[in-house]
PDBQT receptor file of N, H, CA, C and O in Angstrom, charges set to zero:
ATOM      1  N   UNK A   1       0.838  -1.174   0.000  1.00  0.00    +0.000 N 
ATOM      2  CA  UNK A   1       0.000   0.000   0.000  1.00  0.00    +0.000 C 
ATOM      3  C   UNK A   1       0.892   1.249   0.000  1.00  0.00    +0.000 C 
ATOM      4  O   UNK A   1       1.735   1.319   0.894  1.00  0.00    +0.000 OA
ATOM      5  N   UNK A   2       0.800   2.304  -0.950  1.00  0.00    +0.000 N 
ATOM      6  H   UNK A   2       0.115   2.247  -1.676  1.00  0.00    +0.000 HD
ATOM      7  CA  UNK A   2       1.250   3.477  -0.484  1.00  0.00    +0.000 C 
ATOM      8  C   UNK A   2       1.365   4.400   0.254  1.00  0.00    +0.000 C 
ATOM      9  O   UNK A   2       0.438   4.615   1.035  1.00  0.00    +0.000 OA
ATOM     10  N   UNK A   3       2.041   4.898   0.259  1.00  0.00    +0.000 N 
ATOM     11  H   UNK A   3       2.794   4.723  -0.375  1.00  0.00    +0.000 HD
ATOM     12  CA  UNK A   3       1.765   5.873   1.465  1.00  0.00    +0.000 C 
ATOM     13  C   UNK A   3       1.477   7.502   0.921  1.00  0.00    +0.000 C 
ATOM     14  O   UNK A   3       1.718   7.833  -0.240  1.00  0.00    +0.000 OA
ATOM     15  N   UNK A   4       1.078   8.190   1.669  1.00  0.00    +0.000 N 
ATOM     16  H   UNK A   4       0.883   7.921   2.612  1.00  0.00    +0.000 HD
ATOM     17  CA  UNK A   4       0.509   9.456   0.927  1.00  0.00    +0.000 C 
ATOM     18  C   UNK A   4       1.684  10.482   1.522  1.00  0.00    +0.000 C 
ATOM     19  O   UNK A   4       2.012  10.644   2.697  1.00  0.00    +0.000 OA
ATOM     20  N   UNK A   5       2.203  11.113   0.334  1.00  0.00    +0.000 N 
ATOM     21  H   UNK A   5       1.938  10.981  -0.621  1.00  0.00    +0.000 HD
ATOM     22  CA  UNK A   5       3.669  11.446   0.390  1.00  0.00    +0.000 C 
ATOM     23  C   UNK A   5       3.243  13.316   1.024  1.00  0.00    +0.000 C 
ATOM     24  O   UNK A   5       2.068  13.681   0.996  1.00  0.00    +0.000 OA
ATOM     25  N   UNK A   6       3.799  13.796   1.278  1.00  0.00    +0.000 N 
ATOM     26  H   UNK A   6       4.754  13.500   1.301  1.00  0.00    +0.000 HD
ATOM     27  CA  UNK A   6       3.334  15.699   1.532  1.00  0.00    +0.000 C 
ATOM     28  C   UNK A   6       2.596  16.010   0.287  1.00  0.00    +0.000 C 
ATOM     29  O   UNK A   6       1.422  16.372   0.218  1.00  0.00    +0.000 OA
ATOM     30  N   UNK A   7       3.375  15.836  -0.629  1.00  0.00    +0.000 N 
ATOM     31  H   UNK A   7       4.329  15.542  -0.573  1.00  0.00    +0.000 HD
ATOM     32  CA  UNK A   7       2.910  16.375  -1.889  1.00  0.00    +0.000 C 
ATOM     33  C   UNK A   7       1.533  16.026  -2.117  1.00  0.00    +0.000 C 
ATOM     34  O   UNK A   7       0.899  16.823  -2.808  1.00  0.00    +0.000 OA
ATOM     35  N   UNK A   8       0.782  14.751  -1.578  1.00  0.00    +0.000 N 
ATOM     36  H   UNK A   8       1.298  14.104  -1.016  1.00  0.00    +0.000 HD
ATOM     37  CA  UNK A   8      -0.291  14.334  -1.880  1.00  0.00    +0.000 C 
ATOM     38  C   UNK A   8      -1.167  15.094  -0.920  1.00  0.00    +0.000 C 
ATOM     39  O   UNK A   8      -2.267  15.559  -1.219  1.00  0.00    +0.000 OA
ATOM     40  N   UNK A   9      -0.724  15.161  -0.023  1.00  0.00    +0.000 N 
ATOM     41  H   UNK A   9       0.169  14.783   0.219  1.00  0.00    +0.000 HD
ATOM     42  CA  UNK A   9      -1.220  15.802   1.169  1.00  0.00    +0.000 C 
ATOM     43  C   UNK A   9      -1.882  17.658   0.637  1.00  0.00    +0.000 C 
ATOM     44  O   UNK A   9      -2.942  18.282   0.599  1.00  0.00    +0.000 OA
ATOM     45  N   UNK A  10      -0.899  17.789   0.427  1.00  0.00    +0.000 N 
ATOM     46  H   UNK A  10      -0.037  17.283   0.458  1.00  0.00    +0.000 HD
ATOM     47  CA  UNK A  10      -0.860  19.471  -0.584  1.00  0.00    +0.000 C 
ATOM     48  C   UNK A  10      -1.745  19.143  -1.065  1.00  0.00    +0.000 C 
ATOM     49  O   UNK A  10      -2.751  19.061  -0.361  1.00  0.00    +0.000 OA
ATOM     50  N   UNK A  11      -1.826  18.838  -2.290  1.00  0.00    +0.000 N 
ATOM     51  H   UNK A  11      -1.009  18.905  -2.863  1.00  0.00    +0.000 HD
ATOM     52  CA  UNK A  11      -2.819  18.868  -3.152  1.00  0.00    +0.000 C 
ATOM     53  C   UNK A  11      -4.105  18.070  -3.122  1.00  0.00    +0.000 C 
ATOM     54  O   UNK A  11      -4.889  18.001  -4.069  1.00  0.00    +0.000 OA
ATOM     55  N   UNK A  12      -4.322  17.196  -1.403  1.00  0.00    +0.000 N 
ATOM     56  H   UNK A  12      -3.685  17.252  -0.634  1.00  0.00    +0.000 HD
ATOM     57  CA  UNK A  12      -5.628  16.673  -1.175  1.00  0.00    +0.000 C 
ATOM     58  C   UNK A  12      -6.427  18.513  -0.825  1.00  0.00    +0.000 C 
ATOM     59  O   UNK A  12      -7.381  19.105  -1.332  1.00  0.00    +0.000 OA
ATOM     60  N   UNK A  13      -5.688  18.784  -0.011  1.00  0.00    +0.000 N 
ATOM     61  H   UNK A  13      -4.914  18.303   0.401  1.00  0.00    +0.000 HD
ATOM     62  CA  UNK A  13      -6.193  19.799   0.757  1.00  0.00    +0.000 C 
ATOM     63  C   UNK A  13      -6.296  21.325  -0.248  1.00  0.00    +0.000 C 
ATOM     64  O   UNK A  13      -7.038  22.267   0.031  1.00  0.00    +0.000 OA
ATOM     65  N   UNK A  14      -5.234  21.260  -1.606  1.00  0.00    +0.000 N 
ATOM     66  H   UNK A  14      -4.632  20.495  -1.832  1.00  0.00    +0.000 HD
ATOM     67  CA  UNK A  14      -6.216  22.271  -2.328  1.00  0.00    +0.000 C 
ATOM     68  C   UNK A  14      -7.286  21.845  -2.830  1.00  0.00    +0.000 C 
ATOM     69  O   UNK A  14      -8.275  22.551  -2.636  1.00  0.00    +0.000 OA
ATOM     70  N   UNK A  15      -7.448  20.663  -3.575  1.00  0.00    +0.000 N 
ATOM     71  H   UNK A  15      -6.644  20.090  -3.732  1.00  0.00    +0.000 HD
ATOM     72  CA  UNK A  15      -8.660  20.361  -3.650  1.00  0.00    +0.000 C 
ATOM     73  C   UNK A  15      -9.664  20.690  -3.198  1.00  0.00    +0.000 C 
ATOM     74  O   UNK A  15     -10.598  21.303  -3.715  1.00  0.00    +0.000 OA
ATOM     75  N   UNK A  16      -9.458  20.090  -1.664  1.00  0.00    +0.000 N 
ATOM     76  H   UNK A  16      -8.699  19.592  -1.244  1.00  0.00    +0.000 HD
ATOM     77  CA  UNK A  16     -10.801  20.448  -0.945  1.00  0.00    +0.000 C 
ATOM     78  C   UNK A  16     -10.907  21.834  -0.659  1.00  0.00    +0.000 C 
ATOM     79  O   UNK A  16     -12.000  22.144  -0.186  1.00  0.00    +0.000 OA
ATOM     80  N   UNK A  17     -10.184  22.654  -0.789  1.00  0.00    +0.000 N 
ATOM     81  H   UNK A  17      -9.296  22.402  -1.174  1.00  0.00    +0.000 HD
ATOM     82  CA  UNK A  17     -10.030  24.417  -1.041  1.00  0.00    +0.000 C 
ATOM     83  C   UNK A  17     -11.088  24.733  -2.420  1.00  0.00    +0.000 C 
ATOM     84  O   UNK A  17     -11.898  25.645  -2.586  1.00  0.00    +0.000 OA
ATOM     85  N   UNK A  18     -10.773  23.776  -3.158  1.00  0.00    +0.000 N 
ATOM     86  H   UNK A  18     -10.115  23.035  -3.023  1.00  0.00    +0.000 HD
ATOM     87  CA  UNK A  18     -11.498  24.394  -4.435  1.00  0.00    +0.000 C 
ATOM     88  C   UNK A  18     -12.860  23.923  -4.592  1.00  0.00    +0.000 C 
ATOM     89  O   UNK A  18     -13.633  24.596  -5.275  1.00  0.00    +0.000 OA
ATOM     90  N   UNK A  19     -13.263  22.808  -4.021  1.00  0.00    +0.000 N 
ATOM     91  H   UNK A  19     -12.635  22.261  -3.467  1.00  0.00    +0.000 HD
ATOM     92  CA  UNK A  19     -14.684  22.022  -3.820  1.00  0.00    +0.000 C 
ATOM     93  C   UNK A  19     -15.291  23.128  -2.940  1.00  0.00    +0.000 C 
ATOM     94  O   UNK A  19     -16.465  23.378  -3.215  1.00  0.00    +0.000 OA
ATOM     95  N   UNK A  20     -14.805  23.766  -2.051  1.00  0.00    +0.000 N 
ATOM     96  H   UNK A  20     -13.852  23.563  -1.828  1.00  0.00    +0.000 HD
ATOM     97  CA  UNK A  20     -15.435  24.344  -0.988  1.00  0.00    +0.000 C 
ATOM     98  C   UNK A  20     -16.132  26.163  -1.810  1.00  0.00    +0.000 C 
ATOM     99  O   UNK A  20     -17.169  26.744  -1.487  1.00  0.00    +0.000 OA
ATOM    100  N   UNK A  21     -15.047  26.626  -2.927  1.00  0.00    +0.000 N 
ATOM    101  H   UNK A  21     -14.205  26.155  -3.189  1.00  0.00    +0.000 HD
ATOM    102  CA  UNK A  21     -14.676  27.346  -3.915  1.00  0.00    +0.000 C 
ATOM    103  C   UNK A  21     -16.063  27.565  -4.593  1.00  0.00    +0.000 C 
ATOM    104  O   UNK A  21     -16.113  26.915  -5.637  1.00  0.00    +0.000 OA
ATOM    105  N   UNK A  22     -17.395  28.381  -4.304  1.00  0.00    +0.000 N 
ATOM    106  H   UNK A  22     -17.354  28.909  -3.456  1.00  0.00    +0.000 HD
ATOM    107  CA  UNK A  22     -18.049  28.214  -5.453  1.00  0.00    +0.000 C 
ATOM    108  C   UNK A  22     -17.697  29.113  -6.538  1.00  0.00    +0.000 C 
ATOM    109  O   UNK A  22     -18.485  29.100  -7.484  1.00  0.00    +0.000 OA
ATOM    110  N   UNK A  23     -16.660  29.918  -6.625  1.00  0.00    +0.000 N 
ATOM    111  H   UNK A  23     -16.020  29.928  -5.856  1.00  0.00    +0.000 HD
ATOM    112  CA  UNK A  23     -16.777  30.339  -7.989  1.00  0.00    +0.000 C 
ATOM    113  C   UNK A  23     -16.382  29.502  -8.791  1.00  0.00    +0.000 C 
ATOM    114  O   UNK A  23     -16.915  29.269  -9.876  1.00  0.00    +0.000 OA
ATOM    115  N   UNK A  24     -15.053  28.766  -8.176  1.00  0.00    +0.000 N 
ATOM    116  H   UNK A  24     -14.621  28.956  -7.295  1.00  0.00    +0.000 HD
ATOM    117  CA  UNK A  24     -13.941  28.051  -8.745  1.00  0.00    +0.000 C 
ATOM    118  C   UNK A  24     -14.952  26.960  -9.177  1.00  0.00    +0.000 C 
ATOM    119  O   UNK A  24     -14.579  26.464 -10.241  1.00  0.00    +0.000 OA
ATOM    120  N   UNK A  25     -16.257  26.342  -8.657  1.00  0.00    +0.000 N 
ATOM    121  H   UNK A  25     -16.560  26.745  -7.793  1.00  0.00    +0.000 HD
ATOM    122  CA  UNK A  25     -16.662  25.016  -8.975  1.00  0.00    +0.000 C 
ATOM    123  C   UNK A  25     -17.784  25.931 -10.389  1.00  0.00    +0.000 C 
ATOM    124  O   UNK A  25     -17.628  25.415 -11.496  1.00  0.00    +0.000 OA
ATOM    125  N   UNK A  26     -18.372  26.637 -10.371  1.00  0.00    +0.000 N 
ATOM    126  H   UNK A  26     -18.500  27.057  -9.472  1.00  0.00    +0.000 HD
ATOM    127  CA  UNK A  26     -19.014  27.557 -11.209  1.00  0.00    +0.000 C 
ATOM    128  C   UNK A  26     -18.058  27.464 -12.782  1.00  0.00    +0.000 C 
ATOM    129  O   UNK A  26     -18.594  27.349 -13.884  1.00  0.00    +0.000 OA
ATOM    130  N   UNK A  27     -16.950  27.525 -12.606  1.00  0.00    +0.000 N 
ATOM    131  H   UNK A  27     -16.515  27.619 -11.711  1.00  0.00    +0.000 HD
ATOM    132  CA  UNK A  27     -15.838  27.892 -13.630  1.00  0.00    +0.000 C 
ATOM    133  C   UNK A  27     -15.793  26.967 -14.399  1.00  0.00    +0.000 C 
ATOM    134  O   UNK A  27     -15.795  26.815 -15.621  1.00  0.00    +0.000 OA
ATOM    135  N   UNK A  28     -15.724  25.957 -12.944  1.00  0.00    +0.000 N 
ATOM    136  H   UNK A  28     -15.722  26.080 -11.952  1.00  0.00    +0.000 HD
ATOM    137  CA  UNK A  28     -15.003  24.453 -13.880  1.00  0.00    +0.000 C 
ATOM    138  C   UNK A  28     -16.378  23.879 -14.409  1.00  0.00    +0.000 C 
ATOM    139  O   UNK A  28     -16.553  23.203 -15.422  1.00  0.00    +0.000 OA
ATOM    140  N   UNK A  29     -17.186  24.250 -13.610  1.00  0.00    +0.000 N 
ATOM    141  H   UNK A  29     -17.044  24.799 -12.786  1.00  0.00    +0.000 HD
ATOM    142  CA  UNK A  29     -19.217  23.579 -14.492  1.00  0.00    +0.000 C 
ATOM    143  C   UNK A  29     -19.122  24.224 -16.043  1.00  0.00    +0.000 C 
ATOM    144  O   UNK A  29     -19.188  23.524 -17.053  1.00  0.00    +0.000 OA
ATOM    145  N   UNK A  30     -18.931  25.895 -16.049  1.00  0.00    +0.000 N 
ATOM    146  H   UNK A  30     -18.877  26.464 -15.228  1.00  0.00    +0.000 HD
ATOM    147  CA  UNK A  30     -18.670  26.353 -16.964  1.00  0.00    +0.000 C 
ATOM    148  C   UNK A  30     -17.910  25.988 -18.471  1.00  0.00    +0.000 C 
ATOM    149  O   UNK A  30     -18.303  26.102 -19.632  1.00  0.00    +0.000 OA
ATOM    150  N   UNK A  31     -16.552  25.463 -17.829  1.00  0.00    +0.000 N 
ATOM    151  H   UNK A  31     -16.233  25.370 -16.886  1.00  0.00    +0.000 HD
ATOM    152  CA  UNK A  31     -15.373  24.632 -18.725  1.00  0.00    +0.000 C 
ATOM    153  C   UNK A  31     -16.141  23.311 -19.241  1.00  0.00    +0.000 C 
ATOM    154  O   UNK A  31     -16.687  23.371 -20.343  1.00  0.00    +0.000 OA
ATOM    155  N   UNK A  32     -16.180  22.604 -18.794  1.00  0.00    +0.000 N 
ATOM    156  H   UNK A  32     -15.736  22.555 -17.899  1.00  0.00    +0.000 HD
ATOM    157  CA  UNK A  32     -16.970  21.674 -18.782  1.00  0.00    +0.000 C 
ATOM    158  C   UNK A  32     -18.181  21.401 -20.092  1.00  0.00    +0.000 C 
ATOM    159  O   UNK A  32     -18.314  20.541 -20.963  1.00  0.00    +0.000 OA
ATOM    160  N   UNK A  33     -18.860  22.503 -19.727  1.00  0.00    +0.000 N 
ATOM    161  H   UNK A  33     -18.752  23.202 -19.019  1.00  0.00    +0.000 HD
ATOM    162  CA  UNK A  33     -20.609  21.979 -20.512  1.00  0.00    +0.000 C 
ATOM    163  C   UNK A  33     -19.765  23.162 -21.821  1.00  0.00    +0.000 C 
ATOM    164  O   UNK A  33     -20.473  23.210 -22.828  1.00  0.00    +0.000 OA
ATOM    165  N   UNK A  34     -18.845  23.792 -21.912  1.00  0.00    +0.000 N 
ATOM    166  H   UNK A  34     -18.270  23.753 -21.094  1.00  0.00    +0.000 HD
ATOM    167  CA  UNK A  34     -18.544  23.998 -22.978  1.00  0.00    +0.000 C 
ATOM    168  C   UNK A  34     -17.999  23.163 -23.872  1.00  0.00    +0.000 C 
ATOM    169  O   UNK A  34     -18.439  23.167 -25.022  1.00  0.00    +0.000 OA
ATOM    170  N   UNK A  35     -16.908  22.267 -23.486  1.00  0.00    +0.000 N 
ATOM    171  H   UNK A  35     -16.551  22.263 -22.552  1.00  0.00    +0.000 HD
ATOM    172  CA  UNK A  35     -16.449  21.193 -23.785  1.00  0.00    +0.000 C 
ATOM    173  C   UNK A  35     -17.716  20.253 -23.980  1.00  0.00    +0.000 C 
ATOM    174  O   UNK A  35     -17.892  20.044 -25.181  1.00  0.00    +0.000 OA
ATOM    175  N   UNK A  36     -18.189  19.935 -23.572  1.00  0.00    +0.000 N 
ATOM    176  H   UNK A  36     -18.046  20.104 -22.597  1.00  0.00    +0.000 HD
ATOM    177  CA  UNK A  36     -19.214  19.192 -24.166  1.00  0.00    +0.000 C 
ATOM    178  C   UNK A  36     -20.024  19.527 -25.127  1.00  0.00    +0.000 C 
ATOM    179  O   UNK A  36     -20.213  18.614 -25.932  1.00  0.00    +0.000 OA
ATOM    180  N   UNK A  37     -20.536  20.438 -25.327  1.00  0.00    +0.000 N 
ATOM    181  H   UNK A  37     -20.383  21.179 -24.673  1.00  0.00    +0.000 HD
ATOM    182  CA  UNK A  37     -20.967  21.614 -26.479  1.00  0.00    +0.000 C 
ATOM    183  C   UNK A  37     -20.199  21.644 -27.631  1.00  0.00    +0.000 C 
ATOM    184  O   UNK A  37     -20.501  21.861 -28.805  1.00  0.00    +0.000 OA
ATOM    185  N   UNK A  38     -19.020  21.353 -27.012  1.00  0.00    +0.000 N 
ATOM    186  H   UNK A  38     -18.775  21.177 -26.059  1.00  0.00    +0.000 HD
ATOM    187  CA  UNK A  38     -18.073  21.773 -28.575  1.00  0.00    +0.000 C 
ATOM    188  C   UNK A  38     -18.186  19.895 -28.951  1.00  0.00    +0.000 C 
ATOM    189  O   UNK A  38     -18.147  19.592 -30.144  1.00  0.00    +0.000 OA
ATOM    190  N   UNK A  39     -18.283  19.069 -28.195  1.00  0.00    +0.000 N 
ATOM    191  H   UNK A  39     -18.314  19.315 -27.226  1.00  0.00    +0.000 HD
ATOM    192  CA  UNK A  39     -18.131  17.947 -28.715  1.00  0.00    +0.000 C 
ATOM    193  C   UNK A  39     -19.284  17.396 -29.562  1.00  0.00    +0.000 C 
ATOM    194  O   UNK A  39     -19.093  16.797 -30.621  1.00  0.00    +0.000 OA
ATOM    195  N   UNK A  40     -20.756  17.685 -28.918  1.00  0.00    +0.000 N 
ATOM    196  H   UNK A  40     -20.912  18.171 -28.058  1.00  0.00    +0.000 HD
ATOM    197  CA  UNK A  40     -21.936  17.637 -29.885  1.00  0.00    +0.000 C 
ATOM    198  C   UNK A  40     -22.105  17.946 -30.896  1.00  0.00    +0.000 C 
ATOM    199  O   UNK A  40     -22.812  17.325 -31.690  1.00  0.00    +0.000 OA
ATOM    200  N   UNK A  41     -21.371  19.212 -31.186  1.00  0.00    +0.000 N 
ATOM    201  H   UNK A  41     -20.797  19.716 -30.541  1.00  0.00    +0.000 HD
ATOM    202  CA  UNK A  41     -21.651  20.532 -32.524  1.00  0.00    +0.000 C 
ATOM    203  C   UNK A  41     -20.565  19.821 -32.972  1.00  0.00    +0.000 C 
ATOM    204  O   UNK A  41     -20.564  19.925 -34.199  1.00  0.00    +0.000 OA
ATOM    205  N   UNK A  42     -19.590  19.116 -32.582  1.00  0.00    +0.000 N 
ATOM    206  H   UNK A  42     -19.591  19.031 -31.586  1.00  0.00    +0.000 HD
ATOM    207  CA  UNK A  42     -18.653  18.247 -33.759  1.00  0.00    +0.000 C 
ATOM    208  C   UNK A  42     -18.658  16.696 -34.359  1.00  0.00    +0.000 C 
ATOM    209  O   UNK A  42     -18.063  16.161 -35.295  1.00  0.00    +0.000 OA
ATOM    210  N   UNK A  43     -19.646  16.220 -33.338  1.00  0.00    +0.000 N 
ATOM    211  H   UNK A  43     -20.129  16.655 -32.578  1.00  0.00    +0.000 HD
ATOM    212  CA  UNK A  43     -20.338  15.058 -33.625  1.00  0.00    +0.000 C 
ATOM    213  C   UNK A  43     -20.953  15.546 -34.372  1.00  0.00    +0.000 C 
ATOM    214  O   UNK A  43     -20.456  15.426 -35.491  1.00  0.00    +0.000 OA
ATOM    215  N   UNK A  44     -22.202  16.293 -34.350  1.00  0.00    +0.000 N 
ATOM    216  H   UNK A  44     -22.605  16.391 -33.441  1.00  0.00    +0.000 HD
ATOM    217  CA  UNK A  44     -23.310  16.781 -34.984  1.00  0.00    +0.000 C 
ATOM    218  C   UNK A  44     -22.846  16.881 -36.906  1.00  0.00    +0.000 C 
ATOM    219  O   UNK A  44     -23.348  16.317 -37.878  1.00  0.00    +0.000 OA
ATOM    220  N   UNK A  45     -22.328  17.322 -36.849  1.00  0.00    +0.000 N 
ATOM    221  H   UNK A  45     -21.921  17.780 -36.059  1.00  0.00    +0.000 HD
ATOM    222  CA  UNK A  45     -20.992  17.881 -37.833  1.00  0.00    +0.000 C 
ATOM    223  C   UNK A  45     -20.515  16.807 -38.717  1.00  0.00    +0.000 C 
ATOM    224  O   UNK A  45     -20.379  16.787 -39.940  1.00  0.00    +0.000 OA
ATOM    225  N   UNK A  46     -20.272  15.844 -37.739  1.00  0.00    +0.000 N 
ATOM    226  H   UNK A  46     -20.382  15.860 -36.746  1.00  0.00    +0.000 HD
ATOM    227  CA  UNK A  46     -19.410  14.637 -38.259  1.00  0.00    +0.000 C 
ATOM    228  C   UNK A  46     -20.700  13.394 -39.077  1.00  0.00    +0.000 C 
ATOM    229  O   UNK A  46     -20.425  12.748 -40.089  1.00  0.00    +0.000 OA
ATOM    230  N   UNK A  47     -21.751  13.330 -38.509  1.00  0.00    +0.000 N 
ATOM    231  H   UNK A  47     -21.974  13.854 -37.687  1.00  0.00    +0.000 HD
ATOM    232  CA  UNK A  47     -23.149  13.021 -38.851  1.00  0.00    +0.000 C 
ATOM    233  C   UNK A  47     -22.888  13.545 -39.719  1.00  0.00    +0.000 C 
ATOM    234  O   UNK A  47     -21.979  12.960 -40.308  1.00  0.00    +0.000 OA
ATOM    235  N   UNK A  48     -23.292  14.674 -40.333  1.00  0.00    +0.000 N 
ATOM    236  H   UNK A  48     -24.030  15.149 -39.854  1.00  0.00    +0.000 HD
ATOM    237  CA  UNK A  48     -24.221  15.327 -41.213  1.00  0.00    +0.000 C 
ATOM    238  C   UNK A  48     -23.305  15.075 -42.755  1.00  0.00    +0.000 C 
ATOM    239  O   UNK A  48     -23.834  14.878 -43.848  1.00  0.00    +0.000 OA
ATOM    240  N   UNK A  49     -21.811  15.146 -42.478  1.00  0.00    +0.000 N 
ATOM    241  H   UNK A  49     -21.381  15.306 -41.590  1.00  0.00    +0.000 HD
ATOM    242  CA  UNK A  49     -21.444  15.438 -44.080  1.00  0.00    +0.000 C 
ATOM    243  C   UNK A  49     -20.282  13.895 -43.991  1.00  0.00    +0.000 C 
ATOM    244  O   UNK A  49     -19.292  13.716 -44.700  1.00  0.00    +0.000 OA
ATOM    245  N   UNK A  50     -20.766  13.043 -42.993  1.00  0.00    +0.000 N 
ATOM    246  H   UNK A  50     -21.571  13.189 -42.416  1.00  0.00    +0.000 HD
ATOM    247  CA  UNK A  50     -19.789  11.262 -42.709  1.00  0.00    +0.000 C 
ATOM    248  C   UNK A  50     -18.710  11.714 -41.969  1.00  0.00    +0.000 C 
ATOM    249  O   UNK A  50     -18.568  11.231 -40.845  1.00  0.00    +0.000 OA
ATOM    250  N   UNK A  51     -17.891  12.570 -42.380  1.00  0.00    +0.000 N 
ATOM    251  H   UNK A  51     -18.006  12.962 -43.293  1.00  0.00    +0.000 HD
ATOM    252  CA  UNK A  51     -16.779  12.398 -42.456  1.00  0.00    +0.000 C 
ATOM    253  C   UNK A  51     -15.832  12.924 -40.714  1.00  0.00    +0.000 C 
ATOM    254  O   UNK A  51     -15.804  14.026 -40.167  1.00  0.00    +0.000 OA
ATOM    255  N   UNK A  52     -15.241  11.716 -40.329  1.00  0.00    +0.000 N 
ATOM    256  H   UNK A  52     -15.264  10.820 -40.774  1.00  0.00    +0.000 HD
ATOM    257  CA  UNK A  52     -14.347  11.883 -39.209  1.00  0.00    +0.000 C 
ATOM    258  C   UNK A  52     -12.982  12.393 -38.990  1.00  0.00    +0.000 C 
ATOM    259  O   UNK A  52     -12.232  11.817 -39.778  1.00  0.00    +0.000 OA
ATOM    260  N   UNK A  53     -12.493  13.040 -38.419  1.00  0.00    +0.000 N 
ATOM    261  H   UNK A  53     -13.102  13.508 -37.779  1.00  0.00    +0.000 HD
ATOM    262  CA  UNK A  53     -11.295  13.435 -37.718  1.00  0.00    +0.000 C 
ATOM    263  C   UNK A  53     -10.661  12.781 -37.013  1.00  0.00    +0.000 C 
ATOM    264  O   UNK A  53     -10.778  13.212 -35.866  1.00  0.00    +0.000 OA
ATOM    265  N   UNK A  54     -10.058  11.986 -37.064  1.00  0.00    +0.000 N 
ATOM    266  H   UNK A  54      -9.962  11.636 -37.996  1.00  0.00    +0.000 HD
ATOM    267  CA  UNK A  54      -9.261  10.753 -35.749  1.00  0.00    +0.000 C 
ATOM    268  C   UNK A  54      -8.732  11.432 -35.270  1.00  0.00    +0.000 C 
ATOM    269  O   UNK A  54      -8.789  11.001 -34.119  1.00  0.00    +0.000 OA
ATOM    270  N   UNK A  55      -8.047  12.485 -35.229  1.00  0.00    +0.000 N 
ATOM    271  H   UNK A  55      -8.001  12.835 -36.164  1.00  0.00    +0.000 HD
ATOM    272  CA  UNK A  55      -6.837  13.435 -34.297  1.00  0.00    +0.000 C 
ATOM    273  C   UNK A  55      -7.632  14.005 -33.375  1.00  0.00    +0.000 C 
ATOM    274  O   UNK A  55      -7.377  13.889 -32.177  1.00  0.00    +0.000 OA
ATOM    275  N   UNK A  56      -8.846  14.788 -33.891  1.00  0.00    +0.000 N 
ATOM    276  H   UNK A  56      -9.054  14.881 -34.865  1.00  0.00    +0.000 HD
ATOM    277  CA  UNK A  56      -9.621  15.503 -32.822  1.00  0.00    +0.000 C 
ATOM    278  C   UNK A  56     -10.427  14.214 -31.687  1.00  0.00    +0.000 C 
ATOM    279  O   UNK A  56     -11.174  14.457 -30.740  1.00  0.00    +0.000 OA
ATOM    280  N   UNK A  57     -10.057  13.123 -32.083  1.00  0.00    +0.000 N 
ATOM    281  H   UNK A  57      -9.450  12.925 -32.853  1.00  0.00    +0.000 HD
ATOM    282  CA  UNK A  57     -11.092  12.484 -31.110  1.00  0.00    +0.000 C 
ATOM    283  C   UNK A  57      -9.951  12.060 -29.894  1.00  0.00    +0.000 C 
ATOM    284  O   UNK A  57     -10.315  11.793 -28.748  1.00  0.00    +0.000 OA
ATOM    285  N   UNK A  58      -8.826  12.044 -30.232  1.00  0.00    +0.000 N 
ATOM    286  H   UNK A  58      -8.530  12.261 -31.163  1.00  0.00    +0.000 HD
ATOM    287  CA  UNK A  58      -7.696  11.881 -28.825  1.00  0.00    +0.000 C 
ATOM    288  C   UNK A  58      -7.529  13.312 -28.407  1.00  0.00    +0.000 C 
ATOM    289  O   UNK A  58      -6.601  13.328 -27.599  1.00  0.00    +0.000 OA
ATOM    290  N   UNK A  59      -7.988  14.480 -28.582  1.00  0.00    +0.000 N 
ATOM    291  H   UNK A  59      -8.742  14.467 -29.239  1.00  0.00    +0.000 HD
ATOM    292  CA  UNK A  59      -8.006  15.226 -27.697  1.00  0.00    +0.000 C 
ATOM    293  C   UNK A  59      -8.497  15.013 -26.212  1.00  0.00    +0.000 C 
ATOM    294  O   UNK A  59      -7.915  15.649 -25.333  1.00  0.00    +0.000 OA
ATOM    295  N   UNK A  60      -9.523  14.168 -25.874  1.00  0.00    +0.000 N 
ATOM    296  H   UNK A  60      -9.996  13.652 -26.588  1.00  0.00    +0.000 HD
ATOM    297  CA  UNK A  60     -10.275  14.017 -24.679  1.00  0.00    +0.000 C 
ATOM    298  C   UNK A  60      -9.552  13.347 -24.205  1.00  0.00    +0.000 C 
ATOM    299  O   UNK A  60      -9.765  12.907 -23.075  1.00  0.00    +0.000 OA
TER     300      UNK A  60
């Protein structure tokens, strides 16, 4: 089993800094349903005229 090093420690506890964060959680909802938006309207896209992009799909 590992052990949880400082560093993990750090960054449990910004975390929970940023969960606690509503703008910061607002931002990232924000980031988010845009990214998903952009992925529909490029599916959508990809439907309509066949044709796929393999490069854009390892972006995610």
């Amino acid at each position: 089993m590992r052990r949880v090093s400082e560093t993990d420690n750090d960054r449990i506890r910004e975390l929970k800094r940023q969960i606690d964060d509503q703008q910061y959680l607002q931002h990232a909802i924000d980031r988010l349903a845009q990214r998903l938006t952009g992925k529909l309207i490029e599916q959508r896209g990809e439907q309509q005229d066949g044709s796929r992009r393999p490069e854009q799909d390892q972006q995610w």
